[in-house]
Backbone as CSV, one residue per row, in Angstrom:
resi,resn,N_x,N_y,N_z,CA_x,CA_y,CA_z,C_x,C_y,C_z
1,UNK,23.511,-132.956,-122.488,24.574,-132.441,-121.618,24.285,-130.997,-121.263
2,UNK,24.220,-130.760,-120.055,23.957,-129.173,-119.518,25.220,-128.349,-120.262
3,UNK,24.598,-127.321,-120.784,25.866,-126.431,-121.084,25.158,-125.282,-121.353
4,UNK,25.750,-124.265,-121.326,25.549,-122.726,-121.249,25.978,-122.127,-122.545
5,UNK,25.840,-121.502,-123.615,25.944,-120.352,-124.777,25.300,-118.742,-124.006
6,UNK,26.431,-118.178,-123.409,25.428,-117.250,-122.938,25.864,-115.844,-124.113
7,UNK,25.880,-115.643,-125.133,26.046,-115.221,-126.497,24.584,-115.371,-126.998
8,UNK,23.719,-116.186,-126.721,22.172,-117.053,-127.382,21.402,-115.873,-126.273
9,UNK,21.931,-115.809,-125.311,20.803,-115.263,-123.908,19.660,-113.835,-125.276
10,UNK,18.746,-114.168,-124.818,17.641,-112.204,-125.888,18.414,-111.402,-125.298
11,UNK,18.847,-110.595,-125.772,18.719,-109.283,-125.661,18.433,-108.095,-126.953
12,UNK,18.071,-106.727,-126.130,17.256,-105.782,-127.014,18.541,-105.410,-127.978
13,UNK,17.653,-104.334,-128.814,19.192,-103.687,-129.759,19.405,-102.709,-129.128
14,UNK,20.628,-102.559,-129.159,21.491,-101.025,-128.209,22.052,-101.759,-126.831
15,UNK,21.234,-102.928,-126.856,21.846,-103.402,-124.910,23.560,-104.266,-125.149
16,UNK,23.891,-104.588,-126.145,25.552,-105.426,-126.299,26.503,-104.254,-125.709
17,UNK,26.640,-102.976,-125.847,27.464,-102.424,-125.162,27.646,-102.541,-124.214
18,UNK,26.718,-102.019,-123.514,26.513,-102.017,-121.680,26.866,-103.624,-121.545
19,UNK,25.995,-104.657,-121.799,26.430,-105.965,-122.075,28.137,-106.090,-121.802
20,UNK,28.801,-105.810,-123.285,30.067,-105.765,-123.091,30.658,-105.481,-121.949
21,UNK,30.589,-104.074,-121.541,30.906,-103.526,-120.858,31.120,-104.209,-119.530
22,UNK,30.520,-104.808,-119.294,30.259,-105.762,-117.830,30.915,-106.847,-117.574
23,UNK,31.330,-107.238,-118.778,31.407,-108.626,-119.187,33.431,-107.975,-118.656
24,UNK,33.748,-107.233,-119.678,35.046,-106.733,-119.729,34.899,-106.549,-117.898
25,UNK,34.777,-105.682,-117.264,34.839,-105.338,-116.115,35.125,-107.024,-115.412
26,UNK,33.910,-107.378,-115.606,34.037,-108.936,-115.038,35.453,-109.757,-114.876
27,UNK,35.785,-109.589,-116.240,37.261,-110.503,-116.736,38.356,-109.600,-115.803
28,UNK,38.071,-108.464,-115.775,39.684,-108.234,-114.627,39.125,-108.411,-113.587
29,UNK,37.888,-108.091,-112.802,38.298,-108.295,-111.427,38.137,-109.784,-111.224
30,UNK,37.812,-110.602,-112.069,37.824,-111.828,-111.266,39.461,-112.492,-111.983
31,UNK,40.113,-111.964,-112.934,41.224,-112.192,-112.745,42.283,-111.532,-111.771
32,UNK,41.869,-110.200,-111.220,42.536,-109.695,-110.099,42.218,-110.168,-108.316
33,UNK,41.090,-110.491,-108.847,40.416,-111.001,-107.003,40.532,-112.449,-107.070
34,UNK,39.935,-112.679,-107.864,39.299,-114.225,-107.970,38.152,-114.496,-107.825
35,UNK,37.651,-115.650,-107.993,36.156,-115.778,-108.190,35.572,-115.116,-106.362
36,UNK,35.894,-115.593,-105.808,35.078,-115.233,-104.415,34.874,-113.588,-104.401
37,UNK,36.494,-113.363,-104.346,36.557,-111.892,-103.764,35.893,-110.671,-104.672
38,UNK,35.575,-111.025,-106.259,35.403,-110.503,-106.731,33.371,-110.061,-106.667
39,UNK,32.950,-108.724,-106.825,31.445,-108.782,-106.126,31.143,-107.908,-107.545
40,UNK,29.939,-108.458,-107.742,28.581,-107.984,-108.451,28.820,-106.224,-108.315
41,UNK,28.912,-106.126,-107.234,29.175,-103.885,-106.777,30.040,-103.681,-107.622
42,UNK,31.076,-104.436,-106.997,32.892,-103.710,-107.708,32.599,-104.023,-109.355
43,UNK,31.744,-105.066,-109.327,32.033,-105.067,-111.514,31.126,-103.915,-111.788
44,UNK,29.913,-103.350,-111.208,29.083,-103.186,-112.054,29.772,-101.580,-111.533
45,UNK,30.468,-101.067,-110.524,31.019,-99.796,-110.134,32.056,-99.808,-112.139
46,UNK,32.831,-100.398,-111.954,33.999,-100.696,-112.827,33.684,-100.271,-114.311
47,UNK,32.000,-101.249,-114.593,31.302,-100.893,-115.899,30.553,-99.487,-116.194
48,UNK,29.996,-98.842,-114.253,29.331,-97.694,-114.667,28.202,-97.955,-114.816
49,UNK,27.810,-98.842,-114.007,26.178,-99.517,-114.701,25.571,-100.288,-112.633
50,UNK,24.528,-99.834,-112.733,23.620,-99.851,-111.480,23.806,-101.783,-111.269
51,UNK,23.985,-102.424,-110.015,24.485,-103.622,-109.886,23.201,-104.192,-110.141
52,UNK,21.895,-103.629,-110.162,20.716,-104.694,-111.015,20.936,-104.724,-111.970
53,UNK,21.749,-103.872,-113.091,21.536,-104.495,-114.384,22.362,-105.582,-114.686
54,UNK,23.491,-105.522,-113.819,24.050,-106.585,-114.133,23.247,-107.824,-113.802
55,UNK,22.767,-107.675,-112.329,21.722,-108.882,-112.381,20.648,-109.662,-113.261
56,UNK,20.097,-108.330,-114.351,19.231,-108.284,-115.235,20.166,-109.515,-115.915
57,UNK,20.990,-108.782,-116.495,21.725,-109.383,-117.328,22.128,-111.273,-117.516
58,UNK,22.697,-111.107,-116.378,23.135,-112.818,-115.960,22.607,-113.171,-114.568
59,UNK,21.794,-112.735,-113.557,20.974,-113.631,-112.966,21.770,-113.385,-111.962
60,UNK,23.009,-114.380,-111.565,24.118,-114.808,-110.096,25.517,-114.204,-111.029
61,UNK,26.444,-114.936,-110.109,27.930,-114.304,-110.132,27.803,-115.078,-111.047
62,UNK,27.584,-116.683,-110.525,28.490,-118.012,-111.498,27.776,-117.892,-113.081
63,UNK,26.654,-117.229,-113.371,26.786,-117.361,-114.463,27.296,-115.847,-115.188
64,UNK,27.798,-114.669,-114.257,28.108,-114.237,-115.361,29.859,-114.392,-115.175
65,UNK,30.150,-115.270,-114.417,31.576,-115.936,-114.961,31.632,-116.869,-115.533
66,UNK,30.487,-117.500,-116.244,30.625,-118.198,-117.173,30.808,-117.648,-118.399
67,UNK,29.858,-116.664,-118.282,29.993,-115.545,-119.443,31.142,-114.915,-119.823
68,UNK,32.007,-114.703,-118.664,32.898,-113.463,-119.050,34.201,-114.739,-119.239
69,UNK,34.469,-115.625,-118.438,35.264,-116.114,-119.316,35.229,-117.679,-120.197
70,UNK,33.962,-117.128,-120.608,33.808,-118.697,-121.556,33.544,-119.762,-121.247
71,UNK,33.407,-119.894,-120.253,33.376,-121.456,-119.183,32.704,-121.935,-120.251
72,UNK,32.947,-123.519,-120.578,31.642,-124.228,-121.276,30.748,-124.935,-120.695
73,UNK,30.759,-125.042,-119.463,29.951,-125.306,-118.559,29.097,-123.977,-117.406
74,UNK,27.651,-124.291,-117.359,26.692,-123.499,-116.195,26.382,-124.651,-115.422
75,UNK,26.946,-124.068,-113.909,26.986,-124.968,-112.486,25.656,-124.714,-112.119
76,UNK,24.615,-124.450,-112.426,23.534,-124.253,-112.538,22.569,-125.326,-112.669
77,UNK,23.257,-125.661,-114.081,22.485,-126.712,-114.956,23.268,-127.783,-114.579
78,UNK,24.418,-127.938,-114.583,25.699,-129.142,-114.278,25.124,-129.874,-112.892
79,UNK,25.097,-129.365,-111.718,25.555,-129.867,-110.657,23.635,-130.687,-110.179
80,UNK,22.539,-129.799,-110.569,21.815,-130.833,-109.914,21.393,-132.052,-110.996
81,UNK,21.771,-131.679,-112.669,21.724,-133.100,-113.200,22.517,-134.201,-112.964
82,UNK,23.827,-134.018,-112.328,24.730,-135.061,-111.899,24.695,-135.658,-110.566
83,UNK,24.010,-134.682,-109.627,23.349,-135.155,-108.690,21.955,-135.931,-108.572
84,UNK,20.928,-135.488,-109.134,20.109,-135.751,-109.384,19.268,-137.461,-109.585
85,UNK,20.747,-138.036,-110.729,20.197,-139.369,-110.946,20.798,-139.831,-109.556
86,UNK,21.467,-139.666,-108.566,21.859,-140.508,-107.332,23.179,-140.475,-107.045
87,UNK,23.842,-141.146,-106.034,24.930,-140.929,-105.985,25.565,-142.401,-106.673
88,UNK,25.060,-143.316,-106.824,25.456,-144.267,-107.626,25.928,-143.885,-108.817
89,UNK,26.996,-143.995,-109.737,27.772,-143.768,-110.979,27.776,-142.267,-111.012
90,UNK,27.788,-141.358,-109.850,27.883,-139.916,-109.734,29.750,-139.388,-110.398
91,UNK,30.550,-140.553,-110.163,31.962,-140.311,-110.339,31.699,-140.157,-111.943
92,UNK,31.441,-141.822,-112.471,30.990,-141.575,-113.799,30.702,-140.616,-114.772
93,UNK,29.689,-140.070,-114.120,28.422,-138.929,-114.830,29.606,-137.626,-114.985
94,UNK,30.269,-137.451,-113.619,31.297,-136.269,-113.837,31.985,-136.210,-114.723
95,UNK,32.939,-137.737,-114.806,34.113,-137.879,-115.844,33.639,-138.044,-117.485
96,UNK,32.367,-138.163,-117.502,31.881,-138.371,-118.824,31.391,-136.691,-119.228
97,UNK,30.732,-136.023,-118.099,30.171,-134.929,-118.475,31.641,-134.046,-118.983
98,UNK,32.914,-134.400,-118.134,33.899,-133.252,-118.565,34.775,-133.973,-119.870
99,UNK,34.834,-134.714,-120.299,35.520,-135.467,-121.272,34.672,-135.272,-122.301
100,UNK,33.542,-135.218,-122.202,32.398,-134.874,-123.633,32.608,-133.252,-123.979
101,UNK,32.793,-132.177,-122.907,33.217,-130.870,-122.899,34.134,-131.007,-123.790
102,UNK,35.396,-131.594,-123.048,36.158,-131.417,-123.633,36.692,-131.736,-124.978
103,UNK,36.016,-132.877,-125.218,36.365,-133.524,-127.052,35.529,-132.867,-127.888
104,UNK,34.416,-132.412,-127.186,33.703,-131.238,-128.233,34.142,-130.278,-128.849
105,UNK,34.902,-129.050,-127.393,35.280,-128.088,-127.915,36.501,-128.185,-128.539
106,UNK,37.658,-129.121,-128.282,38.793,-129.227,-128.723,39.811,-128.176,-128.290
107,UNK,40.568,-127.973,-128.999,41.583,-127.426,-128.814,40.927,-125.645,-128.648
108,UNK,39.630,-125.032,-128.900,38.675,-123.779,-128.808,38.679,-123.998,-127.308
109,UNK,38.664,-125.122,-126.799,38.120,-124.898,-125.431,38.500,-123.982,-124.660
110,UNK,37.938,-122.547,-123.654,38.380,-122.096,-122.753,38.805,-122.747,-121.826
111,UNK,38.314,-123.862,-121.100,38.469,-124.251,-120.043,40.491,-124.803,-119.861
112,UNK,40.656,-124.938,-120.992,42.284,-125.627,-121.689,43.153,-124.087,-121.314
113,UNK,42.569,-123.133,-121.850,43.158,-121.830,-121.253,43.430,-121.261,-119.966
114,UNK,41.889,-121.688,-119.706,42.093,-121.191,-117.672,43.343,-122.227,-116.948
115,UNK,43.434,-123.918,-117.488,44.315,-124.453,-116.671,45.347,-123.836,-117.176
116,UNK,45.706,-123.777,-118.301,47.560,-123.778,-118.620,48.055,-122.131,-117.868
117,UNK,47.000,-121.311,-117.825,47.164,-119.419,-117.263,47.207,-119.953,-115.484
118,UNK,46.718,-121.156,-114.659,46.772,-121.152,-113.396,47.793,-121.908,-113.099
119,UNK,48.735,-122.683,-114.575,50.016,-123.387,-113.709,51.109,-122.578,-114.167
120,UNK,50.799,-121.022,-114.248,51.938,-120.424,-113.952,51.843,-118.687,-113.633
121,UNK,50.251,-118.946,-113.271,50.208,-117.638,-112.289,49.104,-117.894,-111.337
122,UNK,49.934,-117.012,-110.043,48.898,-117.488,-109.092,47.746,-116.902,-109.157
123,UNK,47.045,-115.582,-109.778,45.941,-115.316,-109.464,44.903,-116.114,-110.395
124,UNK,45.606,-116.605,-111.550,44.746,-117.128,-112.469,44.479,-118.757,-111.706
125,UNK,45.251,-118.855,-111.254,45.207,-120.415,-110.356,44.252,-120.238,-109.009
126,UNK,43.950,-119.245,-108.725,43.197,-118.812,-107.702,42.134,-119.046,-108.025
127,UNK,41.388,-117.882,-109.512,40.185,-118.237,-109.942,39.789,-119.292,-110.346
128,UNK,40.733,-120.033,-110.618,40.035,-121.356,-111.363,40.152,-122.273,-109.785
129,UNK,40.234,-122.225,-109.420,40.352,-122.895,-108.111,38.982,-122.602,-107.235
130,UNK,38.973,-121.290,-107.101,37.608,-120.995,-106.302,36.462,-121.575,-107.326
131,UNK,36.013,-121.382,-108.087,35.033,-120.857,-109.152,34.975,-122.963,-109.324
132,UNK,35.652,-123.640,-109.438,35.351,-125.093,-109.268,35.019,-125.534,-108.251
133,UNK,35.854,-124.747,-107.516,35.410,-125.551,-105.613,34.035,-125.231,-105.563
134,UNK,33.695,-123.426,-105.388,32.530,-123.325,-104.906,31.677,-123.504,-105.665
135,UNK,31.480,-123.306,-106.799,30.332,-123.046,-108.083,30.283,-125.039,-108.392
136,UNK,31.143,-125.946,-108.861,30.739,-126.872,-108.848,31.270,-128.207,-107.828
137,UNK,31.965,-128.611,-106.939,33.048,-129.427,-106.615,32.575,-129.308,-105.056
138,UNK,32.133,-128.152,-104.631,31.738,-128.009,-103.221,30.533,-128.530,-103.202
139,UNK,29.449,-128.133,-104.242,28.209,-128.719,-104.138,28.060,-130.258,-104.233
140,UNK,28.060,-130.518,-105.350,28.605,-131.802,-105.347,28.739,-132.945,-103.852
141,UNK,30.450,-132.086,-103.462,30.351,-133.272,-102.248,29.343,-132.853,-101.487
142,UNK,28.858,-131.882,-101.080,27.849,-131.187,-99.878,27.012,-132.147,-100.312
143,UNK,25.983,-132.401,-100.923,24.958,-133.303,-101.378,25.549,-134.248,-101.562
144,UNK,26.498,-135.248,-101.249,27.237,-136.773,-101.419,26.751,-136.375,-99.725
145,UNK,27.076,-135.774,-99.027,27.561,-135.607,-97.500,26.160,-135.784,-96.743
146,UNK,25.657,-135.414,-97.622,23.804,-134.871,-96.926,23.629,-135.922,-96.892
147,UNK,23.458,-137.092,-98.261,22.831,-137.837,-98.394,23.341,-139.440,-97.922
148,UNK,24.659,-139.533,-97.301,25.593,-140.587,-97.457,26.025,-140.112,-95.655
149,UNK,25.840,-139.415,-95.223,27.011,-139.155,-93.891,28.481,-139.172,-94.339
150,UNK,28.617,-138.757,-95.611,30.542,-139.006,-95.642,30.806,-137.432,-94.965
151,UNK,32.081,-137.805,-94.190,32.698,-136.280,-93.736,33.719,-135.888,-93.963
152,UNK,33.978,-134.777,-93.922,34.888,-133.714,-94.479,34.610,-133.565,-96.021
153,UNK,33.792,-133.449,-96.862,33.147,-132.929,-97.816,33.928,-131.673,-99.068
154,UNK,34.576,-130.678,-98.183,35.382,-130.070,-98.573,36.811,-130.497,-99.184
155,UNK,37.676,-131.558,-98.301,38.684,-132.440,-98.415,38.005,-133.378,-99.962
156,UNK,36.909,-133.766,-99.913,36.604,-134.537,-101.180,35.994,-133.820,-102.315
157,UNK,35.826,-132.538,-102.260,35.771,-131.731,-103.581,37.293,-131.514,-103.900
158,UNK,38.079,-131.313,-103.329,39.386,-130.724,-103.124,39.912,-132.399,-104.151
159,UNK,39.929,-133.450,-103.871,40.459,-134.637,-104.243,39.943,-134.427,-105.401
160,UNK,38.835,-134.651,-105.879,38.184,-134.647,-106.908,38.663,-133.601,-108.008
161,UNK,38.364,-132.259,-107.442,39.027,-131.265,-108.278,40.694,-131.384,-108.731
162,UNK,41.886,-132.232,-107.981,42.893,-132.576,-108.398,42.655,-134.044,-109.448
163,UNK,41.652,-134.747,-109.512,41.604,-135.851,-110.901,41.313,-135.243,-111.665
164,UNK,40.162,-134.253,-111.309,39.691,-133.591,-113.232,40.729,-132.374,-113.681
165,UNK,41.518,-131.653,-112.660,42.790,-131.225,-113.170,43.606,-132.082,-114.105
166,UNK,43.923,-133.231,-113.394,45.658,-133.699,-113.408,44.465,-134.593,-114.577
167,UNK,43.451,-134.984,-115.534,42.966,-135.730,-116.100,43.511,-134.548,-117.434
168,UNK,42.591,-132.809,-117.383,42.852,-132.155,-118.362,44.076,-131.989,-118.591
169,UNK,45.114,-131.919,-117.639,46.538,-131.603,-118.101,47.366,-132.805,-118.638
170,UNK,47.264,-133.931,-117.924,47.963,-135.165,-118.864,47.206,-135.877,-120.032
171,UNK,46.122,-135.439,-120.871,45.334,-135.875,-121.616,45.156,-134.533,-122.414
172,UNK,45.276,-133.423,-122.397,45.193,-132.098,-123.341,46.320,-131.596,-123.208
173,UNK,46.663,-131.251,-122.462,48.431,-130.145,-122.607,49.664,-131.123,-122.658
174,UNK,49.538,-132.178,-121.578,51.172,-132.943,-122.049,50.939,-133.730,-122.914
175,UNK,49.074,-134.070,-123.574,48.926,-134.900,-124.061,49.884,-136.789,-124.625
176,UNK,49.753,-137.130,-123.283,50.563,-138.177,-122.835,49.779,-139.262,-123.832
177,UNK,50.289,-140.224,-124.930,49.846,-140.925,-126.497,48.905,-141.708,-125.945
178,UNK,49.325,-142.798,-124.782,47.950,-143.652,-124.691,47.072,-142.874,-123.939
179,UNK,46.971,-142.084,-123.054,46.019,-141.933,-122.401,45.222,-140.655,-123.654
180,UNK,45.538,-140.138,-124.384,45.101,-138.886,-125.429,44.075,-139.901,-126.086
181,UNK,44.913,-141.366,-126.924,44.304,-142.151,-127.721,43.067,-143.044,-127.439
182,UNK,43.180,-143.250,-125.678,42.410,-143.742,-125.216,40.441,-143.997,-125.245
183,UNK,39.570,-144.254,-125.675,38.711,-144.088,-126.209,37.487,-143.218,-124.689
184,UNK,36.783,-142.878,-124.934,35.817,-142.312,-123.604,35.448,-143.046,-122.586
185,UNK,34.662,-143.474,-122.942,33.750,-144.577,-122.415,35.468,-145.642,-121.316
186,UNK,36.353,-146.131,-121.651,37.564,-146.880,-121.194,38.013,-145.601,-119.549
187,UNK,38.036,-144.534,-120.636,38.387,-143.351,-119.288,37.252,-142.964,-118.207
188,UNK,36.312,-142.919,-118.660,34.983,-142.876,-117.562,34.810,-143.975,-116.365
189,UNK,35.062,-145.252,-116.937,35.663,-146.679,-115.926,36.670,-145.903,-115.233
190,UNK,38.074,-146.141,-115.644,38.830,-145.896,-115.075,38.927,-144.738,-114.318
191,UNK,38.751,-143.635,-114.498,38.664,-142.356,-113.454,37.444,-142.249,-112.683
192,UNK,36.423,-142.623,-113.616,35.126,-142.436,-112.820,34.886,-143.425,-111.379
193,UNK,35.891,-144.404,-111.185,35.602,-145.370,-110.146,36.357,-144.244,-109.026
194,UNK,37.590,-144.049,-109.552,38.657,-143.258,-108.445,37.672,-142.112,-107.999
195,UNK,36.951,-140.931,-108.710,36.210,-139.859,-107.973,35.006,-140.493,-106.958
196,UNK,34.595,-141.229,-107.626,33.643,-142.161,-106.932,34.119,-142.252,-105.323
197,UNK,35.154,-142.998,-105.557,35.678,-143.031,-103.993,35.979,-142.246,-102.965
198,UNK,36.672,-141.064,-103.724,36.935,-139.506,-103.166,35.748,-139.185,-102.673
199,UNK,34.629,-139.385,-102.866,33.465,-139.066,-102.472,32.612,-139.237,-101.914
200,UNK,32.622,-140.861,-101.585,31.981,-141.824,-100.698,32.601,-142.471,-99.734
201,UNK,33.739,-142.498,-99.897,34.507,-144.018,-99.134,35.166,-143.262,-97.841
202,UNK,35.220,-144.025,-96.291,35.535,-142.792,-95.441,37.264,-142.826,-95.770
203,UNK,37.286,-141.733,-95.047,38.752,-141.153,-95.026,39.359,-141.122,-94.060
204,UNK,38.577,-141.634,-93.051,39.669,-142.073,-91.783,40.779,-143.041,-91.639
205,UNK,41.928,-142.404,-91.220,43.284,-142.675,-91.126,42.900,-144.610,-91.273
């Protein structure tokens, strides 16, 4: 399973401050902007630190918002292995890749934090909104779209991103008994057919 520890990344001795430093900067403006609005300049102005090192540091934006707030997933590594094997059982591969996240980390999970902070503030609902669309949910359909002619692409990240929502919130936070108790593999069928469709099947009226 693709996943990111960016805590593991080398670094020298003396570099975790500055490190820190970036990381902190990171966490407000992309909780004040949101993932889009927030830029590589304004964090690395914020930290006091030249905007290559931040690059040094984490490479793109998306991974150092993985970094700064825990994501347990890198859209990096995520999006062309789920693409990759085809678009056949692509719904699948999603609902299994985020349900394995999630029974791993448990109740540690960040990702359990970012939803419950975006259903009751809007900027935190912002970031987690952009930062799925564009970093994984946009790509995704874009390459269903390339490869399939399905259109409006955007409209079917958008669908998609409301199952793996409304999947983490009635299965972790309202934790609703059968669907909590439900075994993996039973939920990957069942949801994985529905994204499937969001993704392939046309959408004309």
């Amino acid at each position: 399973m693709p996943s990111i520890d960016p805590t593991r990344r080398g670094r020298r001795p003396g570099d975790s401050g500055t490190r820190d430093a970036i990381l902190d900067a990171a966490r407000r403006r992309f909780a004040h902007e949101g993932f889009r609005a927030a830029t590589v300049r304004a964090i690395a102005g914020d930290a006091g630190v030249d905007p290559a090192l931040v690059m040094h540091y984490f490479g793109t934006k998306q991974v150092l918002f993985v970094a700064a707030m825990e994501f347990p997933l890198d859209p990096a590594q995520v999006v062309p292995h789920l693409v990759g094997s085809g678009i056949d059982g692509l719904g699948e591969r999603l609902v299994r890749l985020m349900l394995g996240v999630l029974d791993e980390l448990g109740d540690t999970n960040p990702m359990l934090g970012l939803v419950r902070s975006a259903m009751g503030h809007p900027d935190a609902a912002r970031m987690l909104r952009e930062f799925l669309g564009e970093a994984i949910l946009d790509p995704i359909a874009a390459a269903v779209s390339e490869q399939t002619g399905a259109d409006r692409p955007r409209l079917r990240a958008d669908l998609c991103a409301s199952q793996i929502v409304g999947i983490i919130v009635a299965r972790q936070i309202l934790v609703l008994p059968e669907l909590a108790a439900a075994d993996r593999e039973t939920l990957v069928v069942a949801y994985g057919g529905t994204i499937q469709r969001y993704l392939t099947v046309s959408l004309a009226p």
